[in-house]
C-alpha positions in Angstrom: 0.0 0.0 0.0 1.4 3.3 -0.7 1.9 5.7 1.5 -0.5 8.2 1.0 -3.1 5.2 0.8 -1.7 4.4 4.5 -3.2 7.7 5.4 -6.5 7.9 3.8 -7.1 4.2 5.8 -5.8 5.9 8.8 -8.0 8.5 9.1 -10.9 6.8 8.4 -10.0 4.4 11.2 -9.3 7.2 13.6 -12.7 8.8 12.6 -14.9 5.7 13.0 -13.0 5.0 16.7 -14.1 8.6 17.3 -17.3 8.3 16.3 -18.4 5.5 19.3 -17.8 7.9 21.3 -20.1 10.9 20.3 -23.7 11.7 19.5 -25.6 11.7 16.8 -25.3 15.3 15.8 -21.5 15.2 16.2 -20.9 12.3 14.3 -22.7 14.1 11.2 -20.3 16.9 11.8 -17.8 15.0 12.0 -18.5 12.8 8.7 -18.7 15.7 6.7 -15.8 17.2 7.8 -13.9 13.8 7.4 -15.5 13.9 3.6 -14.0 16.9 3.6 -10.7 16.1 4.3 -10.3 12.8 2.1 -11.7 14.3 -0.9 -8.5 16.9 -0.2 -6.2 14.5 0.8 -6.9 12.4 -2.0 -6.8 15.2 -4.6 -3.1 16.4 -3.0 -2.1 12.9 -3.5 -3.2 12.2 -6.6 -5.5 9.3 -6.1 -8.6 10.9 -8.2 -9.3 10.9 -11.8 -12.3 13.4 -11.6 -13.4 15.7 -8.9 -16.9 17.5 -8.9 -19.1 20.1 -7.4 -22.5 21.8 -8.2 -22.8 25.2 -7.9 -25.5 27.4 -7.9 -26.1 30.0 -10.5 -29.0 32.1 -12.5 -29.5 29.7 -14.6 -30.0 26.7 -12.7 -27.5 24.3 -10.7 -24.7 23.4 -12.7 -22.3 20.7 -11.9 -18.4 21.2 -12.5 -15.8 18.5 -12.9 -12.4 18.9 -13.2 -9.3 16.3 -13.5 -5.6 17.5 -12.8 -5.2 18.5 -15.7 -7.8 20.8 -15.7 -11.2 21.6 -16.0 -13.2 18.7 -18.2 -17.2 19.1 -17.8 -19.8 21.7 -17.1 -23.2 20.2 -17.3 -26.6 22.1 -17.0 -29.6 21.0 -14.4 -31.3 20.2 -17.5 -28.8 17.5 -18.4 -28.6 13.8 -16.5 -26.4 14.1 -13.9 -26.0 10.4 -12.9 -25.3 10.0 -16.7 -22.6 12.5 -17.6 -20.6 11.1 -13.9 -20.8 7.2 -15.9 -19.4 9.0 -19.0 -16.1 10.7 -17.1 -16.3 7.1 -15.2 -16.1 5.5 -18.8 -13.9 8.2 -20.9 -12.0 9.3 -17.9 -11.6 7.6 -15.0 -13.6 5.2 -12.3 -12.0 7.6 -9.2 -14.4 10.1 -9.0 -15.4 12.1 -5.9 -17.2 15.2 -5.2 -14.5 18.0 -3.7 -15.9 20.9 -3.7 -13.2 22.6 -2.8 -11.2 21.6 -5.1 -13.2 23.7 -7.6 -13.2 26.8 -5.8 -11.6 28.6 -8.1 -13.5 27.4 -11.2 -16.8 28.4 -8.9 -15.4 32.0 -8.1 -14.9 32.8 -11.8 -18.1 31.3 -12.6 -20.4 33.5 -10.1 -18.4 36.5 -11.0 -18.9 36.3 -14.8 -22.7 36.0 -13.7 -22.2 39.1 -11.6 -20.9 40.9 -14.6 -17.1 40.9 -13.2 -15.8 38.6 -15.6 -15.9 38.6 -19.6 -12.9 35.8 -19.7 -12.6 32.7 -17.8 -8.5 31.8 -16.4 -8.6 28.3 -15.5 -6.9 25.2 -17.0 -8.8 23.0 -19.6 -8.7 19.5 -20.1 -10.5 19.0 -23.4 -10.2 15.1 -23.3 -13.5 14.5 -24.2 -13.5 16.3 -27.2 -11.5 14.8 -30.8 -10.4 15.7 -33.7 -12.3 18.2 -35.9 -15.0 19.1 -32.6 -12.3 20.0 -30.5 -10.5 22.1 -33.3 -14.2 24.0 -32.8 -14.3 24.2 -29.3 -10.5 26.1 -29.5 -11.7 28.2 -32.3 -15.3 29.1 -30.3 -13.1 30.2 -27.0 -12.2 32.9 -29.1 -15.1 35.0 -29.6 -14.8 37.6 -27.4 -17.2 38.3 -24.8 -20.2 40.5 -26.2 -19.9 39.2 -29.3 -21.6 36.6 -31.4 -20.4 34.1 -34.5 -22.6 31.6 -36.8 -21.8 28.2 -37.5 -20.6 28.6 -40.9 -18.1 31.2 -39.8 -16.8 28.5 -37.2 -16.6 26.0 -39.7 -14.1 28.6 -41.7 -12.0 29.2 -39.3 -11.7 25.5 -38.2 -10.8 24.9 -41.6 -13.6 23.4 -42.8 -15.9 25.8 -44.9 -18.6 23.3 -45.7 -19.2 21.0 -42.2 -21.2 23.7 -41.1 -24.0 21.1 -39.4 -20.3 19.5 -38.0 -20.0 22.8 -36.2 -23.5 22.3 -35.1 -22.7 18.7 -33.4 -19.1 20.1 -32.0 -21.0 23.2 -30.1 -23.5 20.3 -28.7 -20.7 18.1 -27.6 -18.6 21.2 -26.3 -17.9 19.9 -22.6 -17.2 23.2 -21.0 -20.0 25.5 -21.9 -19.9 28.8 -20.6 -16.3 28.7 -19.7 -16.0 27.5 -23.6 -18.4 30.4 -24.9 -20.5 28.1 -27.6 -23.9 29.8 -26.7 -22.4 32.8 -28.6 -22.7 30.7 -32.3 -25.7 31.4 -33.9 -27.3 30.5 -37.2 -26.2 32.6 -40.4 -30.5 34.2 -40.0 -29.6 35.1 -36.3 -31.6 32.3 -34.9 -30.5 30.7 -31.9 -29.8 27.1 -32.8 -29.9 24.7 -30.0 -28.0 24.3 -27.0 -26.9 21.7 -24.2 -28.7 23.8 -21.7 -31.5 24.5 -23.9 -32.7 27.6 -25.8 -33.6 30.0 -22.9 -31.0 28.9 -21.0 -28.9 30.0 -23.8 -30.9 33.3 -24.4 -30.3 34.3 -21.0 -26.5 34.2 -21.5 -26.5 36.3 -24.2 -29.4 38.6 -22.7 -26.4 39.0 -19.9 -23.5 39.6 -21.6 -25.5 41.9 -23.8 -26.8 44.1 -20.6 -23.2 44.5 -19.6 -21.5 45.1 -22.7 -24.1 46.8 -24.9 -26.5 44.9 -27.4 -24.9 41.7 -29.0 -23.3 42.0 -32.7 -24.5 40.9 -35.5 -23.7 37.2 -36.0 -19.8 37.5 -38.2 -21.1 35.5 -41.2 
C-alpha cells in the first residue's frame, strides 16, 4: 500500500473509533468534515481521476468537474447528472469524488462572470473528451470575445472546414465546457438561436447577460 493510501485508511479508522464515542449530531459533523478532508487528501495525493461540485447560479445548478489536468465538464440541471458522472467514469476515469473545494476557483470565476465581473474565464482546460475536428471548434469558439456573437458557418471557416457547417453544429452540442468555452455565442447565419446543451432560454439568457453588460450583441460575423 502506498503511503498516501496508509493515510487515507488511517484516518478513516481514527474517525470511525471517534465516532463511538459521540452523538448523533457530532458524528454528522464529523463525517462531513472527514469527507472533507479525504476528498483533499486524495486530490493532493493524486488518487482521483475526476473531482466535482454543483454550484449554484442564475441559470440553474450546474455541476463542474475537473481532472488534474484541468477543467473537463460543465453540465446544465437540464442535463442527467447520474449520466454524464458514468461517462467521465467511462472516458475518464472510475476515481471520481465530489471536492468541492477543489473547484473553488472554477466556482469564483463562474459566479463572477454572472455578476458581470468577468468577460474571460482563467482556468486550465482539459478538453479530453473532445477529438479531432470538434475539439478544433471548441479552441476556435473560446475565441469569440465576450459581447460578441459568430454563426456556425463562420466557425466551420476558421476550423478549416468551410462546408461542415452542421459539423459545427454537433461540435458546439458536444462542447464539454459550456460557458467557460463560450458556444452559446454561435448562432445560425439568419440570427436564430440554434440549440443548445442547456436549452434555448438557458442560452438566451447568457447572451441577454452579456448583452446588458456590454451593450447589445453583434451581428452574427457571417
Amino acid at each position: 500500500m502506498r503511503t498516501s493510501d496508509h493515510d487515507v485508511t488511517e484516518t478513516i479508522r481514527a474517525a470511525r473509533s471517534d465516532d463511538r464515542q459521540r452523538g448523533e449530531p457530532e458524528i454528522t459533523q464529523r463525517r462531513q468534515l472527514l469527507q472533507r478532508q479525504l476528498a483533499d487528501r486524495a486530490a493532493t495525493h493524486g488518487l482521483l481521476d475526476v473531482v466535482y461540485r454543483t454550484l449554484e447560479t442564475p441559470i440553474g445548478d450546474v455541476l463542474l468537474a475537473a481532472t488534474p489536468a484541468g477543467l473537463a465538464r460543465v453540465a446544465f440541471a437540464v442535463q442527467d447528472r447520474d449520466q454524464v458522472l458514468a461517462e467521465l467514469s467511462q472516458h475518464v476515469g472510475p476515481r471520481i469524488l465530489r471536492a468541492p473545494r477543489q473547484l473553488d476557483d472554477v466556482a469564483r470565476q463562474i459566479d463572477q462572470y454572472f455578476a458581470g465581473r468577468r468577460r474571460r474565464f482563467q482556468v486550465p482546460l482539459d478538453l479530453q473528451l473532445v477529438h479531432g475536428f470538434r475539439r478544433e471548434v471548441v479552441e476556435r469558439i473560446n475565441e469569440i470575445p465576450y459581447g460578441r456573437t459568430s454563426t456556425y458557418a463562420a466557425v466551420a471557416v476558421a476550423a478549416g472546414s468551410p462546408r461542415a457547417v452542421r459539423a459545427v453544429g454537433s461540435a458546439c452540442a458536444a462542447n464539454p465546457v459550456p460557458i467557460v468555452v463560450p458556444c452559446h455565442r454561435v448562432l445560425r447565419s439568419n440570427g436564430a438561436l440554434g440549440g443548445f446543451a442547456g436549452g434555448v432560454d438557458t442560452k438566451r439568457a447568457l447572451l441577454a447577460l452579456e448583452q446588458a453588460l456590454a451593450g447589445p450583441v453583434d451581428a452574427p460575423r457571417r
